[in-house]
N, C-alpha and C positions, 0 to 999 in steps of 0.2 A: 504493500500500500504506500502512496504517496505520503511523507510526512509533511503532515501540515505544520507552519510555523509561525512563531509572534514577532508580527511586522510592524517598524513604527516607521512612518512618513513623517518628515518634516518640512512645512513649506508655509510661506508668510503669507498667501492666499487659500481662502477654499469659500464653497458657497456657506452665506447667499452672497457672496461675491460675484460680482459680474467679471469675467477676464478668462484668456485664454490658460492661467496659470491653476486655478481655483478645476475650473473644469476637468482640462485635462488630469487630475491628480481626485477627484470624485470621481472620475469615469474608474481610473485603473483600482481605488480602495476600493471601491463597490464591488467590482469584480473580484478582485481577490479574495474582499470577505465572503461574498456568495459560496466560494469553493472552500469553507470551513476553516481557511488559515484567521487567526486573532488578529486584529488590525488595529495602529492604532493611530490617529492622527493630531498630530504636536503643531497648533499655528495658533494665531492671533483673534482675537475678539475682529469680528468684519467691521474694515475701514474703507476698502478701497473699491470706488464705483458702488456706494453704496451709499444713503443719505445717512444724516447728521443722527436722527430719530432712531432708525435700524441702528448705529453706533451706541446708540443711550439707552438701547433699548436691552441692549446685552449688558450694559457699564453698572444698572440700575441695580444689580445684583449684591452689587458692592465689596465682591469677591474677588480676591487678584487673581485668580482662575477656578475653572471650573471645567467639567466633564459632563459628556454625555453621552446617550446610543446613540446614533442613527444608518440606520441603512446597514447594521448587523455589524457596524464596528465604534471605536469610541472615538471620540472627538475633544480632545483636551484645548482648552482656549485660555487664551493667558493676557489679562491686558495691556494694550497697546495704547498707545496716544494717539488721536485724531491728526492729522499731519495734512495741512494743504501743499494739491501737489505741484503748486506754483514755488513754491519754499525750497529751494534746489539744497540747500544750505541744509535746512533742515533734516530734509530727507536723508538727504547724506549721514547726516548726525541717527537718526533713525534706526539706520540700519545696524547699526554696534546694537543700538539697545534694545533690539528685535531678538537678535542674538542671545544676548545675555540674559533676557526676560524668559525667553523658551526654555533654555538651560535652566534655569535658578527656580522657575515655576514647577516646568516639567520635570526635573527629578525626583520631587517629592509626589506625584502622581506616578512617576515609574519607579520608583523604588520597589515595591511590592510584586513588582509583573516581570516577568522575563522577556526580555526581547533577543531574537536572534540575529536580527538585521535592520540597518534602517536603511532608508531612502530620501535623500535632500532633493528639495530647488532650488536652485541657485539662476537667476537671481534670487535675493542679496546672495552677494559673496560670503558673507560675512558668516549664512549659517552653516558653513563648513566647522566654525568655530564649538557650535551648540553639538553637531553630530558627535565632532572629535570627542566634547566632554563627555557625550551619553557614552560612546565608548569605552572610555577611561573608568564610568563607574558600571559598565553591564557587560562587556568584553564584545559586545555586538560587534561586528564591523559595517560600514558605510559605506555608499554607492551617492557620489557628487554629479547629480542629471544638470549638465552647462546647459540649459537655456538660451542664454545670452552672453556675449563672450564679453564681459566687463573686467576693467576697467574701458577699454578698448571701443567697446559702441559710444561710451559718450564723450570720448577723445572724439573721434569721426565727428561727428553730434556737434559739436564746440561747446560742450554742459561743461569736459572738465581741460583747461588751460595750467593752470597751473603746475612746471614742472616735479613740485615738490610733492604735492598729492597725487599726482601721476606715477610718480617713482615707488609714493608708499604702496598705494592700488595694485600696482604692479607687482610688488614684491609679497602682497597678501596672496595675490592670485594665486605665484604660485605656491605659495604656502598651500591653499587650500588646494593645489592638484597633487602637490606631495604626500598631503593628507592624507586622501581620499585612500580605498583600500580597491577603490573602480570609481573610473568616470565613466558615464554616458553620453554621449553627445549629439543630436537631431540631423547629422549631416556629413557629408564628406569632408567639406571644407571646414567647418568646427574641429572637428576630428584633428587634422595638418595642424590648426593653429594649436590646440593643446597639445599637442605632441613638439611641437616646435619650443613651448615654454617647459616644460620638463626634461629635453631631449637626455640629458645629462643622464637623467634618471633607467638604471638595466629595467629591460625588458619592458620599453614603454608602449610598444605594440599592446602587450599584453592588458595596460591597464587601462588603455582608451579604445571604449565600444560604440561605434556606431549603434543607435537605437532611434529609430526615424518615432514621430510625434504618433501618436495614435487618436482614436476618437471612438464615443461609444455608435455604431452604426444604426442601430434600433431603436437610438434618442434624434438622431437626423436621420429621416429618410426622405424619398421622393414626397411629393405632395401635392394638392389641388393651389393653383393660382386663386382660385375665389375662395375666400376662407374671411375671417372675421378681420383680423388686418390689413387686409385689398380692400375689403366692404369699407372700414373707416375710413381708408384715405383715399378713395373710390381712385383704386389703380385696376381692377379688376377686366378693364377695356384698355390699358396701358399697358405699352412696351416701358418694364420697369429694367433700371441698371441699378445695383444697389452695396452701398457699402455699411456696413457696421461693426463697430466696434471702438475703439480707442482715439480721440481726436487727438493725438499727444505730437510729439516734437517729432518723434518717426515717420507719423504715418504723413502722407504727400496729398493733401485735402483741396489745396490748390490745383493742382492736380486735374482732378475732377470737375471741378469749378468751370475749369477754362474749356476741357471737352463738354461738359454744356453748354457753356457760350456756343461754341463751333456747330452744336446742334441744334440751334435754338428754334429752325424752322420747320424741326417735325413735332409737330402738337400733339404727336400721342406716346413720344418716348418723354417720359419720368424720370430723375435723378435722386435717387431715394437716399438719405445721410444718417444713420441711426448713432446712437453713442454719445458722451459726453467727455470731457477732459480738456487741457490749457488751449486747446486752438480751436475750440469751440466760438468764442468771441470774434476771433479771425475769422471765420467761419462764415459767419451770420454778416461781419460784415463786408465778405467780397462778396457774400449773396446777393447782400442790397445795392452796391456797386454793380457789381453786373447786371443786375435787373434781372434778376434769373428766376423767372415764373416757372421753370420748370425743373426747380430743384426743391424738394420739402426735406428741412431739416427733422429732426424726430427724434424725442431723448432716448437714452437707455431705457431697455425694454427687459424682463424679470428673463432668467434662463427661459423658462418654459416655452416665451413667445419668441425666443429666437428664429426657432427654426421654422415661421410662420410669415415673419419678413426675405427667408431664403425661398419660400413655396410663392409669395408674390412675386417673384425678381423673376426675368428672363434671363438676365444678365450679373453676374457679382463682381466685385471690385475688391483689390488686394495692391496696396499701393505704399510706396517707400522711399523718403525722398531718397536723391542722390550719394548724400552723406554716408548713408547707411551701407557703407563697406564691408563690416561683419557678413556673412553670409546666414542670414536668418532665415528660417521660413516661418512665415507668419501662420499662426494654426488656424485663421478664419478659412484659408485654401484649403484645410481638411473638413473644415463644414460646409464650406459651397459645393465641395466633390461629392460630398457624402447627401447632400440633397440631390444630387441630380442637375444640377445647375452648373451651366459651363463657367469658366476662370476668366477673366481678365485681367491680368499684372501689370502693374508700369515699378520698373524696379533695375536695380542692376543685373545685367543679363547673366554675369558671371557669378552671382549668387547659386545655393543651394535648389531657392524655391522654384525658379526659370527651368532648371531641368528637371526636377520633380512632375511639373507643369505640362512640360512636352514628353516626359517619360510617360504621364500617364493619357495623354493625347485628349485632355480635358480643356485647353482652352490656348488663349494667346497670352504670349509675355512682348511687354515695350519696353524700349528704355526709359529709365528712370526721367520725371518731369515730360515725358516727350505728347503734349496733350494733342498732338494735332494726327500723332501714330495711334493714341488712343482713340479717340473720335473715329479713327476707321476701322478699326477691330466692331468695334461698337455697331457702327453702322452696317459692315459685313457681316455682322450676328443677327443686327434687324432685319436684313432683307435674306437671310436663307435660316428658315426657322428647323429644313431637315438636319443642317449644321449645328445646329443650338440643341437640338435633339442627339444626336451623334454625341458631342464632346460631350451631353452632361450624363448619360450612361456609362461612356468611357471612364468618366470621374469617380460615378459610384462601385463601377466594377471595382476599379484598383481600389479603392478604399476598402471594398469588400474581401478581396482577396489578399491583400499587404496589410493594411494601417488601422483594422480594427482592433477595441480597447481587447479581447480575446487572444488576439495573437498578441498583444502586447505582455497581460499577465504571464501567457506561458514566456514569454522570451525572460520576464523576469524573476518566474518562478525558478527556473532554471537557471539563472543567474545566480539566484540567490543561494540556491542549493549550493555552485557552487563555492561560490565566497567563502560559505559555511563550512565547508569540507576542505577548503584551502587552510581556515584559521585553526580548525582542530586537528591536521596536520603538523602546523609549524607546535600547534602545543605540547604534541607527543613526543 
């Protein structure tokens, strides 16, 4: 029989968080506790893409952490400070005491419980620090999943200048890849660059795994364009293009702005804008500047109604300014594939997400800012809808057969196992 085992996840998002970090990491706990292993997850009272009230509403308890079930595993929450994310400074500051707050809460909840392995997100870097300690007090060993390859995106960024904070960043990084007992990394090109900052280190092959993003496939699936969200914002007779998610410093909102302009003479294609965050404001006002009737902005919408803005969309948006060097793939591509819905990218072509994109013959990639290369993907999608049909099955196959939350647990269970039988090795 398969031995089942006690897992703890550690990560500075989870629902009712709205974000691609929160999801992905409920999608693979859920799964794994379903298959009888103890799961446990180690993060924050919800701050982020979440209002003020949801914040106060968890704080009210008046308990510096707390535990719960849900969904057949535990949920430890530790409080955090409300942190606006305009406050670069802050945030920065933030992330130490994210850190230390997990660690210093959460040991006294896991004291009691055996855990065999844990699991970080990284981003913050920082909580490579909180694994090492649970380590040090449970003999667990830890698996560092890079996300985002920080210090380094918000160098590109221009967030971080200074060469002194640059130098310490750098030197935590690699701290936290010497750390790790395994990194995971979403991509080929992540992979090179962690392996480039440890090179020194034997057998670095061995310790950095490619591990592509996953998704749970049975919470996005294909869907009817008339659904209660087309009825609201009467798109239902609309060629709708549609982006959601993050308006932050990354994402290229401009972008899209100006490929509407360029289409502004067909009156029944829609620019759909979902999400909140710092360029929100920007936003709204190159809308009104352009005079753009045929873009509706639209706040953050709850998980549940996400995948009901992907069932109105003919078209999805996945977009990155120029800046954005790192080779990211942004995980909304794994929910517009897994709807059924074809890709549109404007981004660095020599990214990760560009060949994911054409690997799974799901849509088109532009280069980065290029609105006038967008505007024609766009308009080649509205005028051959058997195309629009083609790439968006194409999308959902390979999601089906690659990048479900399923295949994900097993890659990890099996990982885990091993890690586990490496560490009781070196003990003997």
């Amino acid at each position: 029989m398969k031995k089942r085992l006690n897992i703890l996840i550690i990560n500075n998002y989870f629902p009712p968080e709205i974000g691609a970090a929160s999801h992905l990491y409920f999608y693979l706990a859920q799964e794994l506790a379903n298959r009888g292993n103890e799961l446990f997850v180690l993060t924050g009272i919800p701050r982020y893409n979440v209002s003020v009230s949801v914040y106060n509403s968890y704080k009210k308890n008046k308990k510096a952490y707390l535990e719960n079930i849900t969904n057949n595993f535990h949920v430890i929450r530790c409080e955090l400070p409300y942190v606006n994310r305009k406050h670069l400074l802050r945030r920065g500051i933030e992330h130490f005491e994210i850190a230390y707050k997990l660690f210093f809460y959460g040991k006294k909840l896991l004291k009691n419980k055996q855990i065999d392995v844990s699991l970080v997100y990284s981003p913050p870097l920082t909580l490579y620090w909180t694994a090492e300690k649970i380590r040090n007090l449970t003999g667990a060993p830890y698996i560092l999943n890079v996300q985002d390859l920080f210090p380094q995106a918000a160098i590109d960024l221009g967030a971080l200048k200074s060469k002194l904070l640059i130098k310490f960043f750098k030197s935590l990084e690699k701290k936290a890849y010497l750390s790790a007992d395994l990194i995971t990394v979403h991509s080929e090109q992540n992979a090179i660059f962690v392996k480039e900052m440890i090179k020194t280190l034997n057998k670095v092959g061995q310790k950095v795994i490619i591990f592509e993003n996953w998704i749970n496939e049975n919470e996005i699936i294909p869907g009817n364009k008339e659904n209660i969200f087309s009825k609201k914002l009467g798109l239902s007779d609309k060629f709708v293009i549609s982006f959601a998610g993050t308006l932050g410093y990354s994402q290229d909102i401009k972008v899209i702005l100006e490929a509407a302009k360029l289409t502004k003479e067909y009156k029944d294609i829609i620019y759909l804008i979902v999400g909140d965050g710092v360029k929100k404001e920007e936003t709204l006002r190159l809308q009104k500047k352009y005079n753009l009737n045929n873009v509706i902005l639209h706040d953050a919408v709850p998980k549940e109604e996400y995948p009901m803005i992907l069932h109105s969309s003919d078209v999805s948006l996945a977009t990155l300014i120029e800046e954005v060097k790192t080779p990211v793939v942004p995980s909304k591509i794994l929910s517009i594939m897994s709807s059924g819905t074809p890709v549109v990218a404007a981004m660095n072509l020599d990214g990760d997400a560009p060949k994911l994109i054409n690997k799974a013959k799901c849509g088109f990639v532009v280069p980065a800012g290029d609105y006038k290369a967008l505007a024609e993907k766009i308009l080649e999608l509205y005028k051959n809808p058997k195309l629009r049909e083609e790439l968006g099955k194409n999308g959902r196959k390979y999601i089906e057969e690659h990048l479900s939350v399923k295949k994900a647990a097993d890659k990890y269970e099996e990982i885990f196992m091993e890690l586990i039988s490496r560490k009781n090795k070196i003990r003997r």
